[in-house]
Structures are given as structure tokens and as C-alpha cells.
N, CA and C atoms of all chains as a GROMACS GRO file, in nm:
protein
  534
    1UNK      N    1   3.805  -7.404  -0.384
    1UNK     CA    2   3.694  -7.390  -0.478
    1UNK      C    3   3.692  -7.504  -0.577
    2UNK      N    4   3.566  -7.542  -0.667
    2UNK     CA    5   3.625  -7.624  -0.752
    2UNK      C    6   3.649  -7.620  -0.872
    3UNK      N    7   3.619  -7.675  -0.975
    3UNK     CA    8   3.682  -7.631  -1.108
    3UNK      C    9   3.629  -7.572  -1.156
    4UNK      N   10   3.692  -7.524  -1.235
    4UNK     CA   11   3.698  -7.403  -1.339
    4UNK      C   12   3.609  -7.435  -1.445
    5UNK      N   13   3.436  -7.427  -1.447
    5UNK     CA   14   3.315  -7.445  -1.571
    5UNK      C   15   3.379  -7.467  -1.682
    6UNK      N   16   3.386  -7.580  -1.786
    6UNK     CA   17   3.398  -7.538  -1.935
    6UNK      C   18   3.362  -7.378  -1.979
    7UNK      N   19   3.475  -7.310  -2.029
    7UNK     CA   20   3.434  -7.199  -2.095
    7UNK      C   21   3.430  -7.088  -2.038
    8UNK      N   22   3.417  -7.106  -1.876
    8UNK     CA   23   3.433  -6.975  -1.787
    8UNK      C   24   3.546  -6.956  -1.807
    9UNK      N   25   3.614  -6.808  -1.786
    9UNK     CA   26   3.708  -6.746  -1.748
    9UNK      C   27   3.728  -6.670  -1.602
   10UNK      N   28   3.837  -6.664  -1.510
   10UNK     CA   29   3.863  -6.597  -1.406
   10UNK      C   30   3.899  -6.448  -1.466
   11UNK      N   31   3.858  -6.354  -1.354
   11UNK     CA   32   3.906  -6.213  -1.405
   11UNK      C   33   3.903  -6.178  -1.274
   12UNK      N   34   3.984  -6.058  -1.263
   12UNK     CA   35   4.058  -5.995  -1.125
   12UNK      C   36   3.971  -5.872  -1.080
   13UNK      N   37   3.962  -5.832  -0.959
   13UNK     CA   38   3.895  -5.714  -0.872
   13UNK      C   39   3.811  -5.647  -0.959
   14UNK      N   40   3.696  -5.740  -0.913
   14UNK     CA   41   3.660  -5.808  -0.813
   14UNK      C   42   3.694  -5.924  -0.893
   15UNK      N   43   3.761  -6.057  -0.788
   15UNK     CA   44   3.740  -6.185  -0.828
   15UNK      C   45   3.619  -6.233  -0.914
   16UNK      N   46   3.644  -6.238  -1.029
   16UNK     CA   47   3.494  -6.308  -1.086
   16UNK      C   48   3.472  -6.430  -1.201
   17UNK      N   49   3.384  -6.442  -1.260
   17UNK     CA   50   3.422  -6.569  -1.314
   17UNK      C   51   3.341  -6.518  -1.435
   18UNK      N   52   3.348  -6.512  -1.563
   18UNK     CA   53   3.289  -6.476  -1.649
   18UNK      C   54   3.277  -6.561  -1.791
   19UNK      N   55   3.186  -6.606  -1.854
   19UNK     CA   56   3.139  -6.670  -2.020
   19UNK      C   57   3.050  -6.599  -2.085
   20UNK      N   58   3.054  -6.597  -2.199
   20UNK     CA   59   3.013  -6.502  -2.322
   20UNK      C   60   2.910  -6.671  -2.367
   21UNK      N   61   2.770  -6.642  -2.423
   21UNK     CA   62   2.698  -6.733  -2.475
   21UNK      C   63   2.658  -6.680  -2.622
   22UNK      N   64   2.662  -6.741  -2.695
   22UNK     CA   65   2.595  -6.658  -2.856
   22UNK      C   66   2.465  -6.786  -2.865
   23UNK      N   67   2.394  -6.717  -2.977
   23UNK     CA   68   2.293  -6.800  -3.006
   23UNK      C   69   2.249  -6.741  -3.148
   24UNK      N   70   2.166  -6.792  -3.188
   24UNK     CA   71   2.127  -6.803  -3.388
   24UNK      C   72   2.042  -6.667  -3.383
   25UNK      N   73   1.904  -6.696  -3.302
   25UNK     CA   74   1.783  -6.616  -3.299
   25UNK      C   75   1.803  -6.553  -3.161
   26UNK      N   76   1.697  -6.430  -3.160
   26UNK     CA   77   1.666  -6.369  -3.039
   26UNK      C   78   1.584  -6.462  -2.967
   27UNK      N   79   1.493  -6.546  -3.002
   27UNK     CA   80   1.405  -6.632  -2.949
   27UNK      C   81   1.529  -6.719  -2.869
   28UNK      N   82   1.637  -6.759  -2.881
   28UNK     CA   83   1.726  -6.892  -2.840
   28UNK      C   84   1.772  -6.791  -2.733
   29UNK      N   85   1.805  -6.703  -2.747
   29UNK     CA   86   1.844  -6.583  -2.645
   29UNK      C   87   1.723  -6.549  -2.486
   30UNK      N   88   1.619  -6.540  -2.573
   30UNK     CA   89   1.497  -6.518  -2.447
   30UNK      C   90   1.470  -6.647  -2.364
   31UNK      N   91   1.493  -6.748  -2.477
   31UNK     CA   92   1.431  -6.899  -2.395
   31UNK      C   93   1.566  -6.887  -2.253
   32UNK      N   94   1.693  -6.880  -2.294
   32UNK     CA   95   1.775  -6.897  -2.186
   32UNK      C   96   1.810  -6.807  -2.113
   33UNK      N   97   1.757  -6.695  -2.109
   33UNK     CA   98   1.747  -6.565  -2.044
   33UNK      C   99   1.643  -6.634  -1.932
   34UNK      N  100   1.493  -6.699  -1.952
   34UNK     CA  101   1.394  -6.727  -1.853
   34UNK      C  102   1.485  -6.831  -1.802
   35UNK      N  103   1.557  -6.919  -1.840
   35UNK     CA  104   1.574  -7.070  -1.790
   35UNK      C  105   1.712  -7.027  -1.673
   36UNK      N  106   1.754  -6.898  -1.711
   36UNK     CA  107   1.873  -6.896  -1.598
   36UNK      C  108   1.783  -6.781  -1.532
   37UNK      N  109   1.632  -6.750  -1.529
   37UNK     CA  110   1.596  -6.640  -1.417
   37UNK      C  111   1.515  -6.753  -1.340
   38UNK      N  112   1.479  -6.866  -1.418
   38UNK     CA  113   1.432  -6.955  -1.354
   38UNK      C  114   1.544  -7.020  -1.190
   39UNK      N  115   1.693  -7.086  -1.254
   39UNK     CA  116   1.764  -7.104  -1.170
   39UNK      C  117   1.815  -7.069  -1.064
   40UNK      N  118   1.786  -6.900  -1.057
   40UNK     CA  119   1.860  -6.807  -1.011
   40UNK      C  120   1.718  -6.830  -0.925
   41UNK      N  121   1.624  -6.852  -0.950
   41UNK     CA  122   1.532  -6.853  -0.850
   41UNK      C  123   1.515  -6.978  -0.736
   42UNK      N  124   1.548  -7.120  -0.839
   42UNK     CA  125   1.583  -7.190  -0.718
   42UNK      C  126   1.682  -7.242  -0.670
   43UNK      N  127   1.793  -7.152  -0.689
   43UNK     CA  128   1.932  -7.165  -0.651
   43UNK      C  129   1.934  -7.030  -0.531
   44UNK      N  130   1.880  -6.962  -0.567
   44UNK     CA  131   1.884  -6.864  -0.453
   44UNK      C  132   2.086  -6.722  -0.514
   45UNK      N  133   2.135  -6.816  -0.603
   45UNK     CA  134   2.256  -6.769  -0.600
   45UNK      C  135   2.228  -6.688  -0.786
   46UNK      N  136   2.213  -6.516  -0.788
   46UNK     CA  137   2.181  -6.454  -0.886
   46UNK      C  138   2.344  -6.407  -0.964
   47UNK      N  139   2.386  -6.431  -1.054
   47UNK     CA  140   2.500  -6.360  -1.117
   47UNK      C  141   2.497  -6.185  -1.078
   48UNK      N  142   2.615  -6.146  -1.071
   48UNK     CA  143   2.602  -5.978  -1.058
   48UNK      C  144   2.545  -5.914  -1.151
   49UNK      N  145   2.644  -5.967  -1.259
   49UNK     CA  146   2.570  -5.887  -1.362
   49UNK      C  147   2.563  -5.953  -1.518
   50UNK      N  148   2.454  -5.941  -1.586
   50UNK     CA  149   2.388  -5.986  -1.679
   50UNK      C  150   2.370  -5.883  -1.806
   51UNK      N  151   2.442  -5.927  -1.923
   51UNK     CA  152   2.449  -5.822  -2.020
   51UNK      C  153   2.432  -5.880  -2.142
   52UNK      N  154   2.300  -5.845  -2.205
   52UNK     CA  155   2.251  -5.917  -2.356
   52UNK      C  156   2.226  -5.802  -2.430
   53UNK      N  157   2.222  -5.857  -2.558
   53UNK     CA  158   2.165  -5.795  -2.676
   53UNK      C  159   2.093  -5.928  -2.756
   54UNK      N  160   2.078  -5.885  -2.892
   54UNK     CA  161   1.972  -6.008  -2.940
   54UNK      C  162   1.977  -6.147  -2.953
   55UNK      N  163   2.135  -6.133  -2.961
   55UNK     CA  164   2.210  -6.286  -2.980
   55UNK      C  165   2.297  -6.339  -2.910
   56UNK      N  166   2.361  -6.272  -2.769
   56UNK     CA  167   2.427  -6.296  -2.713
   56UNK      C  168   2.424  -6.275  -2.539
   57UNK      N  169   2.426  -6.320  -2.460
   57UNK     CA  170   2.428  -6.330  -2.337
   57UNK      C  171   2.577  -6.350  -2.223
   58UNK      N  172   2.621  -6.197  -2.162
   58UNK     CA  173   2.777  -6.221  -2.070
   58UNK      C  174   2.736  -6.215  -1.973
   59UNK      N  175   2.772  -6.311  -1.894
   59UNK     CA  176   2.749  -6.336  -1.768
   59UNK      C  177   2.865  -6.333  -1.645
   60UNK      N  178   2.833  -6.242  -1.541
   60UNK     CA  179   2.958  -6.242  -1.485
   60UNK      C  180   2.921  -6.238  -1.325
   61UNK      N  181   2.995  -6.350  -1.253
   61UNK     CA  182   2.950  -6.382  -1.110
   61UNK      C  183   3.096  -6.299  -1.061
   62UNK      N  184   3.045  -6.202  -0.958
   62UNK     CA  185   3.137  -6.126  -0.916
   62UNK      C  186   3.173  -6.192  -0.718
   63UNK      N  187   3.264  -6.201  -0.656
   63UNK     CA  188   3.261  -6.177  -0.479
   63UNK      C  189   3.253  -6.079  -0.472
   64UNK      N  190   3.192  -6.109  -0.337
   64UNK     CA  191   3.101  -6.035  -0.235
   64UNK      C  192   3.239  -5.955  -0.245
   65UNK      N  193   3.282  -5.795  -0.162
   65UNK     CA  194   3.357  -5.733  -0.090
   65UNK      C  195   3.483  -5.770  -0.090
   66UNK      N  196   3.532  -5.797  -0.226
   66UNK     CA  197   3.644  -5.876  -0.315
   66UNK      C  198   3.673  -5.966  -0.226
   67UNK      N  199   3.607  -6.040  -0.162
   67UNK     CA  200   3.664  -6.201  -0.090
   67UNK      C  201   3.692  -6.231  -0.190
   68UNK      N  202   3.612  -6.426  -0.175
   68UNK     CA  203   3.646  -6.499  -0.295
   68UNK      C  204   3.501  -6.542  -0.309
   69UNK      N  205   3.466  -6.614  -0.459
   69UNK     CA  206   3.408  -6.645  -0.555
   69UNK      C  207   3.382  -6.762  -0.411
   70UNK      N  208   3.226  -6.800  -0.421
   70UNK     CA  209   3.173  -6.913  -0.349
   70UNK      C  210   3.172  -7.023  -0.448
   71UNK      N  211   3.167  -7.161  -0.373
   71UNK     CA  212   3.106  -7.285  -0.413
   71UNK      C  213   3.015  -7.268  -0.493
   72UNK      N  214   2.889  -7.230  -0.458
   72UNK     CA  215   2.759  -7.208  -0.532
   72UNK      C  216   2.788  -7.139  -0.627
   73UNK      N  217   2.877  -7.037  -0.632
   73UNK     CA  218   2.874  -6.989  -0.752
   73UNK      C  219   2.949  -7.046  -0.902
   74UNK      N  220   3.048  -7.166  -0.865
   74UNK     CA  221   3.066  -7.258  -0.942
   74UNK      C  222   2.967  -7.359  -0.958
   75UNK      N  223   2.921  -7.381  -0.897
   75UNK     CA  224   2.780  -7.505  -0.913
   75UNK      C  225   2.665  -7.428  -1.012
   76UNK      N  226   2.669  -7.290  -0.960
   76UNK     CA  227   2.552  -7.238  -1.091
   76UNK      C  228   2.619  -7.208  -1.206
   77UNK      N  229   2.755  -7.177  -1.234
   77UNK     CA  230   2.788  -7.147  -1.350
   77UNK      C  231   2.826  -7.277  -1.448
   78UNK      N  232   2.830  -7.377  -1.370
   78UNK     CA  233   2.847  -7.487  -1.438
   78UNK      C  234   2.690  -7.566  -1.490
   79UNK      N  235   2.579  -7.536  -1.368
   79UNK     CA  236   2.435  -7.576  -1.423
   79UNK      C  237   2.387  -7.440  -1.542
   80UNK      N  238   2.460  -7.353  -1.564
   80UNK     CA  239   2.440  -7.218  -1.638
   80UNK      C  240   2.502  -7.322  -1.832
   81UNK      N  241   2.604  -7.381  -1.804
   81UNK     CA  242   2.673  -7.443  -1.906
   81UNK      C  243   2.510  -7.535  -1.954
   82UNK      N  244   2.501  -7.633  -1.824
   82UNK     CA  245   2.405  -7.728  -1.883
   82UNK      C  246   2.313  -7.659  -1.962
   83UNK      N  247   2.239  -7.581  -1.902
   83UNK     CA  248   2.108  -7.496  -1.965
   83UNK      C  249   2.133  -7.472  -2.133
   84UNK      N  250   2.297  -7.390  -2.158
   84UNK     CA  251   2.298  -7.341  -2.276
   84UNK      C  252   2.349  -7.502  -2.384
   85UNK      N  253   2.384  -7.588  -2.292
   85UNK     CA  254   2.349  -7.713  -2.446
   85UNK      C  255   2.243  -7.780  -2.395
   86UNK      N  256   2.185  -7.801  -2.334
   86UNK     CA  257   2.000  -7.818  -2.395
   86UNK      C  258   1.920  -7.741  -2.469
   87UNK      N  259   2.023  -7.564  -2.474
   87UNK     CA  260   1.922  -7.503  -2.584
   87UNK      C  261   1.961  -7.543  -2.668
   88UNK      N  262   2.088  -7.613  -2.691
   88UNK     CA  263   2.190  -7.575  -2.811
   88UNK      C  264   2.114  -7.721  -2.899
   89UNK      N  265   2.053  -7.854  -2.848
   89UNK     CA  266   2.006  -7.922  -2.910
   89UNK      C  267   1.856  -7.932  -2.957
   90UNK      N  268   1.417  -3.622  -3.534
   90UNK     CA  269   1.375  -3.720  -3.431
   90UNK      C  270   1.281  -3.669  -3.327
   91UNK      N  271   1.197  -3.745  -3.219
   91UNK     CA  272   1.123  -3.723  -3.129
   91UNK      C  273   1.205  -3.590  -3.024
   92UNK      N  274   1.145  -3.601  -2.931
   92UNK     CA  275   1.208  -3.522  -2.798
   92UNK      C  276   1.238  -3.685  -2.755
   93UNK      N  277   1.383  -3.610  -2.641
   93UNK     CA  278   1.434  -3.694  -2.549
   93UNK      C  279   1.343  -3.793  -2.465
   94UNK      N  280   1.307  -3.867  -2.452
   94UNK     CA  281   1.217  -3.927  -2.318
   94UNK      C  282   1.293  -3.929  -2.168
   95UNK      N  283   1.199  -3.868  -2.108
   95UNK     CA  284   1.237  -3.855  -1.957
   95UNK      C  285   1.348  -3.880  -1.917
   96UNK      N  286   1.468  -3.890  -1.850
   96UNK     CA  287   1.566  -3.998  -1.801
   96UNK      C  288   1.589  -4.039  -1.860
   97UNK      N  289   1.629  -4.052  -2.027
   97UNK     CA  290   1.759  -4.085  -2.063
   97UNK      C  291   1.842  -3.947  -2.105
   98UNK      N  292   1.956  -4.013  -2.124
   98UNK     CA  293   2.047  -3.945  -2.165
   98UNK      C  294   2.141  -3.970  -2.258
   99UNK      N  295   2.207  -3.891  -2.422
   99UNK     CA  296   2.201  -3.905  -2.506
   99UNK      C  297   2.397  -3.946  -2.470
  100UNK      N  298   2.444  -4.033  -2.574
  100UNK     CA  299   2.556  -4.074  -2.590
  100UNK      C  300   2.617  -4.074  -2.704
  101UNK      N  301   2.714  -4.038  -2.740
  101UNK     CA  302   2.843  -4.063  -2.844
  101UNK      C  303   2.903  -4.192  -2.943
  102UNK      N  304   2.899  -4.216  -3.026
  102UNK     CA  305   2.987  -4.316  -3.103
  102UNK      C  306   2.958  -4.452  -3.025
  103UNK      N  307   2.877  -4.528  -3.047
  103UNK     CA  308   2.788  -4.479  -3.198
  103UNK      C  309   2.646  -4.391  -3.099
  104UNK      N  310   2.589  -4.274  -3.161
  104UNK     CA  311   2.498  -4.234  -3.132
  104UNK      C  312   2.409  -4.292  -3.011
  105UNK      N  313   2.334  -4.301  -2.911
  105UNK     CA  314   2.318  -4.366  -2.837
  105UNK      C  315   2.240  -4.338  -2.713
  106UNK      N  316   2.112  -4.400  -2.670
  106UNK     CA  317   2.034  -4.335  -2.561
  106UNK      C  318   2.029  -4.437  -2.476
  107UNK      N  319   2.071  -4.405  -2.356
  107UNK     CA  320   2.070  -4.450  -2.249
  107UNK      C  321   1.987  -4.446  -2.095
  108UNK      N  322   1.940  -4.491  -2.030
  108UNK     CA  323   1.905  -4.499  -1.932
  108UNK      C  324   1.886  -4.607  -1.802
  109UNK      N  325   1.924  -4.578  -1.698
  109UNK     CA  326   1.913  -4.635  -1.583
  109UNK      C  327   1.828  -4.650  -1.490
  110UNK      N  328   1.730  -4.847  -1.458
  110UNK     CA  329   1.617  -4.789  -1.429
  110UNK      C  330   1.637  -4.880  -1.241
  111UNK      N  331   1.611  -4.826  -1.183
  111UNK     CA  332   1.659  -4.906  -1.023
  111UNK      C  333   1.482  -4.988  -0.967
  112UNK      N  334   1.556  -5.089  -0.879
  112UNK     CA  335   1.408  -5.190  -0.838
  112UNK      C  336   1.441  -5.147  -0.707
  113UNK      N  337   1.361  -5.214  -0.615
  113UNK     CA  338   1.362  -5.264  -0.470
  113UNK      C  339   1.410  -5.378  -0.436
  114UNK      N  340   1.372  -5.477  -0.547
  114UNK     CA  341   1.369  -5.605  -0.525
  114UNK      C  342   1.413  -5.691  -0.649
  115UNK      N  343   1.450  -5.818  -0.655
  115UNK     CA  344   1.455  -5.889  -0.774
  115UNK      C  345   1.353  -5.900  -0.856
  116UNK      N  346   1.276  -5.941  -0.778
  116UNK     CA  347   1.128  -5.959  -0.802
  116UNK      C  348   1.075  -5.883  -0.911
  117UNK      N  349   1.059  -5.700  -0.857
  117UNK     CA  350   1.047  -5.604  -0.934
  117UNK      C  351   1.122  -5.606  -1.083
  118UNK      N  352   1.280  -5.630  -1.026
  118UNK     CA  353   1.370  -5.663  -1.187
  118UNK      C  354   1.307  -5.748  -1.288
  119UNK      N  355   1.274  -5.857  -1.255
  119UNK     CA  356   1.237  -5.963  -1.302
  119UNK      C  357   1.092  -5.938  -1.401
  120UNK      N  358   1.012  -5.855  -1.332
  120UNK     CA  359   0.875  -5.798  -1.374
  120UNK      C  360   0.912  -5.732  -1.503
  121UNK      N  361   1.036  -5.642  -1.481
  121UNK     CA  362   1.042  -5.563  -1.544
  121UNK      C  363   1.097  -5.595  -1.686
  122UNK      N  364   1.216  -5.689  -1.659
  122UNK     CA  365   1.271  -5.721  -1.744
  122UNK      C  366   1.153  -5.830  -1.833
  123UNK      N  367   1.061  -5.920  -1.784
  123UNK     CA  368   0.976  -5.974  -1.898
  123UNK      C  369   0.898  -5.898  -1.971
  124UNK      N  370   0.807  -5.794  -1.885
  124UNK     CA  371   0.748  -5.649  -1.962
  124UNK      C  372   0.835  -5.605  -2.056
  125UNK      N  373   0.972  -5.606  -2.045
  125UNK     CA  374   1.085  -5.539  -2.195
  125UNK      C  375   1.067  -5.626  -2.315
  126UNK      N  376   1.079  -5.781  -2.283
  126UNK     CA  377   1.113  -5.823  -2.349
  126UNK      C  378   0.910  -5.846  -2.442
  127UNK      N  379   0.856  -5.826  -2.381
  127UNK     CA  380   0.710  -5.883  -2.437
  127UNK      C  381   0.661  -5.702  -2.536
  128UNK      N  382   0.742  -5.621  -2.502
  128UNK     CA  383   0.786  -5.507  -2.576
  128UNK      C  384   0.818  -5.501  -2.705
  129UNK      N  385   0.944  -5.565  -2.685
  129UNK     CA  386   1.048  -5.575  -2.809
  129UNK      C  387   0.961  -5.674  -2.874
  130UNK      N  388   0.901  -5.771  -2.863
  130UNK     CA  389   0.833  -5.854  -2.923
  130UNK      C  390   0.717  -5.798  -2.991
  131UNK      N  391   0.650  -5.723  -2.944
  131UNK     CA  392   0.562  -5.657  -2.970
  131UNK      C  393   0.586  -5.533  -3.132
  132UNK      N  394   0.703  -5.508  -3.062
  132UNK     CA  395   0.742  -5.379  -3.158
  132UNK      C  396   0.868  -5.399  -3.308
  133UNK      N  397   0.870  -5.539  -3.224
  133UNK     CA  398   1.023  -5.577  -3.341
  133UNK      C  399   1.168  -5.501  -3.338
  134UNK      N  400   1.123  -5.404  -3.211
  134UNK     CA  401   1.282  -5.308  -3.198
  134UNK      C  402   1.305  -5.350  -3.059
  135UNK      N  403   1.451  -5.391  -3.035
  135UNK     CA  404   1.522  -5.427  -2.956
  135UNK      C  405   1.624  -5.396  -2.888
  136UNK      N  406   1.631  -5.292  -2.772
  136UNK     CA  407   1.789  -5.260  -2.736
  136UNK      C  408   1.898  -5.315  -2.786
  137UNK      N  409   1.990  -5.279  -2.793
  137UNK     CA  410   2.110  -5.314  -2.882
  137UNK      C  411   2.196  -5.382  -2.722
  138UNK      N  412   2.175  -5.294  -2.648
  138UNK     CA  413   2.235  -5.365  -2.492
  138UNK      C  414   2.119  -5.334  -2.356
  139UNK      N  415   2.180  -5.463  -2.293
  139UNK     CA  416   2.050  -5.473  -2.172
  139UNK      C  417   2.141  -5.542  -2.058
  140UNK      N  418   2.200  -5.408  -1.948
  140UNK     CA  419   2.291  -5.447  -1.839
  140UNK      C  420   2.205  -5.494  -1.682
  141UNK      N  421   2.172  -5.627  -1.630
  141UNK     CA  422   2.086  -5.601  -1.532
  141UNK      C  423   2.208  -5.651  -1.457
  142UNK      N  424   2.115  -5.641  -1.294
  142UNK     CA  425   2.167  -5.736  -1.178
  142UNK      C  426   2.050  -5.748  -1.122
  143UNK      N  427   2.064  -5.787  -0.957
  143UNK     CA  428   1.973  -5.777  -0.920
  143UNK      C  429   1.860  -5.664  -0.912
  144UNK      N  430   1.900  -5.571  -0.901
  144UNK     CA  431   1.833  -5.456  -0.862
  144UNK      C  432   1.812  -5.333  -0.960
  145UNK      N  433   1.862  -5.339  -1.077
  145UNK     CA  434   1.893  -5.245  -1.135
  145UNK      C  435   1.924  -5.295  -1.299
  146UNK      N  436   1.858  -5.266  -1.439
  146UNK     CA  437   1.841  -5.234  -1.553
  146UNK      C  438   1.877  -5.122  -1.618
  147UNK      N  439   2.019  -5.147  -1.686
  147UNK     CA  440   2.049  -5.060  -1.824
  147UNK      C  441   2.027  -5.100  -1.934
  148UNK      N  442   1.938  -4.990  -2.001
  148UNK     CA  443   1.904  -5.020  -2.129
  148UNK      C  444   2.010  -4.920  -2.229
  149UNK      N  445   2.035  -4.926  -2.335
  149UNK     CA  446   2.080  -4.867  -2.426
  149UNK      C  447   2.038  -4.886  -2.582
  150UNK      N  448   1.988  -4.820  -2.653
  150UNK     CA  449   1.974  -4.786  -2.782
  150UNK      C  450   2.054  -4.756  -2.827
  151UNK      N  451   2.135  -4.826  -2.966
  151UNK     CA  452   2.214  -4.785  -3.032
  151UNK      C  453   2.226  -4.756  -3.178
  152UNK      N  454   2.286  -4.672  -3.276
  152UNK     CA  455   2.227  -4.656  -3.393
  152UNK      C  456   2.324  -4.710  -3.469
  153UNK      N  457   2.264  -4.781  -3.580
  153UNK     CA  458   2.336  -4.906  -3.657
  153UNK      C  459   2.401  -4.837  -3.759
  154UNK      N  460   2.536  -4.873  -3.755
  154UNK     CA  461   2.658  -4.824  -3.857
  154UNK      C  462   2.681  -4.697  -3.853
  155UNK      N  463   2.680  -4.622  -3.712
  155UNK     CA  464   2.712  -4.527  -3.678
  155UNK      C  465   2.618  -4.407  -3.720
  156UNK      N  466   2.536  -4.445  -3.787
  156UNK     CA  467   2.409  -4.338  -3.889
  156UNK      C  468   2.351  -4.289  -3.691
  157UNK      N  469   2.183  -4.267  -3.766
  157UNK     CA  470   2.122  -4.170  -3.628
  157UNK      C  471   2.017  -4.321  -3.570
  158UNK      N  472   1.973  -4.330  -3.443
  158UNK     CA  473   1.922  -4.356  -3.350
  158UNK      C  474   1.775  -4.325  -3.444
  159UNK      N  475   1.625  -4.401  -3.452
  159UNK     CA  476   1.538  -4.395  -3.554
  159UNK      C  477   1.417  -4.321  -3.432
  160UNK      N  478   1.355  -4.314  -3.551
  160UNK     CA  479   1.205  -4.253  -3.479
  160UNK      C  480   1.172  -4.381  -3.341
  161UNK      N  481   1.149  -4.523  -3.450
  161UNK     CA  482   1.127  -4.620  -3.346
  161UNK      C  483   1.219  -4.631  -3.208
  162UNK      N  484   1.306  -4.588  -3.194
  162UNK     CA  485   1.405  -4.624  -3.079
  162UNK      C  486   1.367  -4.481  -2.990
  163UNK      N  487   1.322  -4.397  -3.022
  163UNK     CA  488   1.250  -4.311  -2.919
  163UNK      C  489   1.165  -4.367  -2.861
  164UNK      N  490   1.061  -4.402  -2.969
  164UNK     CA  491   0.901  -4.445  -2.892
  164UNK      C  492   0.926  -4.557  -2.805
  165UNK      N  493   0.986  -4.624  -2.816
  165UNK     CA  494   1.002  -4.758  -2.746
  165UNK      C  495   1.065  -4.723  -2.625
  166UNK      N  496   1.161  -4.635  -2.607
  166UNK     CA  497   1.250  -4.537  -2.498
  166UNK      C  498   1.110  -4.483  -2.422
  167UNK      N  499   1.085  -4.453  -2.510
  167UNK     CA  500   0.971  -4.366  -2.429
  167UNK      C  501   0.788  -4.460  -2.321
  168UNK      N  502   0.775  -4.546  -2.412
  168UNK     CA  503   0.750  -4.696  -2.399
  168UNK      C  504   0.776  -4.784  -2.250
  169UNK      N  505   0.945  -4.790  -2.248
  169UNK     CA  506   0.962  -4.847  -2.163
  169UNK      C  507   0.972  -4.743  -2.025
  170UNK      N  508   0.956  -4.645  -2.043
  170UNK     CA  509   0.926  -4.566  -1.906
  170UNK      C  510   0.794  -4.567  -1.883
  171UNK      N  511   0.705  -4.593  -1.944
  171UNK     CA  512   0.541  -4.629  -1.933
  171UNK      C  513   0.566  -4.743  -1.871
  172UNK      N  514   0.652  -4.884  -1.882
  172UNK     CA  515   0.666  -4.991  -1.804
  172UNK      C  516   0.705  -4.990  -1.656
  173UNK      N  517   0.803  -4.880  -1.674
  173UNK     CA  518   0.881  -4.854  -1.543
  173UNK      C  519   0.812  -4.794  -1.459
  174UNK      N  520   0.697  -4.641  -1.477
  174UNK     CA  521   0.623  -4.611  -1.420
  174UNK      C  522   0.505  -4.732  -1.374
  175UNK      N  523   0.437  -4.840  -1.466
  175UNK     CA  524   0.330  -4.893  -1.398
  175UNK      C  525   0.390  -5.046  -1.308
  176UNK      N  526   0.514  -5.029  -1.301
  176UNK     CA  527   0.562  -5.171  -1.229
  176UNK      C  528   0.610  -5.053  -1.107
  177UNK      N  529   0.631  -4.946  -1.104
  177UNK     CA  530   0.642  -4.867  -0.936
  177UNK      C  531   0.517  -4.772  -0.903
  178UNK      N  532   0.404  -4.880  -0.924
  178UNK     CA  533   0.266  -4.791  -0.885
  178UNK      C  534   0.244  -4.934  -0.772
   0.00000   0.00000   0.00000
């Protein structure tokens, strides 16, 4: 697999890879809520599961049938990083 | 407070209404989840937590500093099952 996203963490059964995002406003929250439903659309590769409130966004890419964590799913969690510092500027 | 709205169900510490709403499709999720958010915008009240994946949306209402769950966090409960019903027509 390859490296480990700035800021992701590994967590056990199911193998997964998980980052916590904060933000100021709910607005900084919604903009990157669309921009990763955007990705997820043309990446084809959706996180399991997605858990916000007004200011914060956890994101957690789980394997399939506790295999292992795919390629793609490091490639989106790392284009997941990019997204949140283009909001961040 | 109001009556319960349909399908949720009431929770503990802190006070707390919950419900679980299932898609077919992403697609459907996706519908659903911008209809929430053009909601909360609308109303200025905001789930306190919002668990998706692909297929499937938990919402939760929670009541701030342990006090009670408000008039507004019914209607909006009640609200978003008006969403849920016209996105499975």
C-alpha cells in the first residue's frame, strides 16, 4: 500500500484509515462536505462512513470483508487532505 | 414538547432523538443529504450529528448542556421525514 496521508490514522477490524477535519463556520463544513461528494463521484471510491456536525467532519475508509485497505483508497484520502487546505486558504 | 415524529426514537444523556433513514442508491443519499442541509439552512437548526455512507443517514438531535431537546428540534425531526417521504415517491 502506500503511505500513510498526512494526518490519517490506521485503526483495526475492520482495517481502516481514519482523520478528524474541524473548520471555523458551518458554511467551511458544507463547502467540503459537496467537494468530497463531488470526488467520491469521480473517483468512483466513497468512504464508509461519514460523520459531521457543524464544524467538524470524521471520515473513515473501512476494507471490504476485513481484507485490506485499497490503493484508491489512499489516493482519495490523500486528494481528501488536498480539498481541506484549499478550503483552509 | 411536540409528539415524537414517526421513526425516531428518543435517547439518554444528553437527551436525544434519533433516527435512521435507508436509500437504494447513493444517488438517493446524496439527494437526501443536500435537501438536509438546504433545511438546516433554512431553519438555522442543525443536527448536532449526521452519520452517512453510502446507503444510509443517521441523524441525531441533541440537547445542549444536557437541558431538554427544543420545540425547534421536533419540527425539523419532523421536517426531515417530509424530505424522506418525497425523495421515496
Amino acid at each position: 500500500m502506500g503511505d500513510l496521508p498526512s494526518g490519517w490514522e490506521m485503526r483495526d477490524k475492520p482495517p481502516s484509515l481514519f482523520r478528524r477535519f474541524d473548520f471555523e463556520r458551518y458554511a467551511d463544513t458544507r463547502g467540503f462536505l459537496d467537494a468530497l461528494a463531488a470526488l467520491a463521484e469521480e473517483t468512483g471510491i466513497h468512504p464508509e462512513k461519514i460523520n459531521f456536525g457543524s464544524t467538524y467532519v470524521n471520515i473513515t475508509f473501512e476494507a471490504a470483508d476485513d481484507a485490506e485497505l485499497t490503493e484508491g483508497d489512499y489516493t482519495v484520502a490523500a486528494r481528501i487532505n488536498d480539498l481541506y487546505r484549499s478550503k483552509a486558504d
